[in-house]
C-alpha positions as CSV (number, residue, x, y, z in Angstrom):
1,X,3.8,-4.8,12.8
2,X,1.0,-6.6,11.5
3,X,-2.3,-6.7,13.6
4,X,-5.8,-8.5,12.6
5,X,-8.5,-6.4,13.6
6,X,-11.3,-9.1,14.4
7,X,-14.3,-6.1,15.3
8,X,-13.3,-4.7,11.1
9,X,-12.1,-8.5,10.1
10,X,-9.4,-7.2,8.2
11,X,-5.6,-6.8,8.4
12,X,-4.1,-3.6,10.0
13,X,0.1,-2.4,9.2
14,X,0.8,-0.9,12.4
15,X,3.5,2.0,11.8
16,X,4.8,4.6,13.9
17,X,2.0,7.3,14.3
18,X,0.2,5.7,11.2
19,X,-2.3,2.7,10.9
20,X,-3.0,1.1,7.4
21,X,-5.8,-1.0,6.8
22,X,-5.2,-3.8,4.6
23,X,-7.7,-4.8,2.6
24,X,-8.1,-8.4,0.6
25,X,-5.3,-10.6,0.7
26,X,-2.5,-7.8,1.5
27,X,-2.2,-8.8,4.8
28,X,-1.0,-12.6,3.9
29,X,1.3,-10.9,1.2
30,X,2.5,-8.4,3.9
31,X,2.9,-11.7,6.8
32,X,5.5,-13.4,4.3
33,X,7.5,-11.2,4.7
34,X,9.5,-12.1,7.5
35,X,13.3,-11.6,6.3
36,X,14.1,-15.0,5.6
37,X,11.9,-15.3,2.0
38,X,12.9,-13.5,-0.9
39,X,10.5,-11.4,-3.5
40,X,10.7,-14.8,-5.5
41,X,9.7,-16.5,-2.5
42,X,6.5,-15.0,-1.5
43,X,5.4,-15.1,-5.2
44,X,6.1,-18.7,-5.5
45,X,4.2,-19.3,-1.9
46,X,1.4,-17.1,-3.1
47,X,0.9,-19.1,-6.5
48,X,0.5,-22.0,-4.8
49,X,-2.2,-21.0,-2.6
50,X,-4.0,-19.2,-4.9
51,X,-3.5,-20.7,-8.6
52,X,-5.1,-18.3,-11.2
53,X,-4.0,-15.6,-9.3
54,X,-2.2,-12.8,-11.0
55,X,0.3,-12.6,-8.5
56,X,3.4,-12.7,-10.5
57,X,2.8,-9.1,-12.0
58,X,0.8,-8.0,-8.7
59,X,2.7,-8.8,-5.3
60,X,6.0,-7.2,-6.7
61,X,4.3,-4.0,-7.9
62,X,2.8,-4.0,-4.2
63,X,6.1,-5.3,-2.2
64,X,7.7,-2.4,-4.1
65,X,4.9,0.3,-3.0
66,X,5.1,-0.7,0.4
67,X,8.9,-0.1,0.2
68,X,8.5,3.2,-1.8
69,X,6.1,4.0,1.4
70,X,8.5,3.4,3.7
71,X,6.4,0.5,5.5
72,X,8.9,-2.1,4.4
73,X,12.9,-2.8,4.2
């Protein structure tokens, strides 16, 4: 579940017995996903907001920690 802590400002992956701060923009990568947009999707979506980003070589490296983790399906 993901919760935005407004006392920290900053994004916070609830988990069973675990809380995992998010820091920059992990928290808008983490909120697209929402089982209807693919890998693909979220780095298209992500480009578009933020052109110049590196986020073709960076979100799936992070999608696929988060799933390593365990924080993700």
């Amino acid at each position: 579940m993901l919760r935005h802590d407004r006392v920290r400002g900053t994004d916070l992956l609830i988990l069973p017995e675990r809380v995992v701060v998010l820091t920059g923009d992990a928290g808008t990568v983490v909120d697209l996903c929402d089982g209807t947009r693919t890998v693909q999707g979220i780095v298209d979506e992500l480009a578009e907001r933020f052109p110049g980003a590196p986020v073709v070589t960076d979100v799936p490296c992070f999608l696929d920690r988060l799933r390593q983790e365990g924080w993700l399906k």
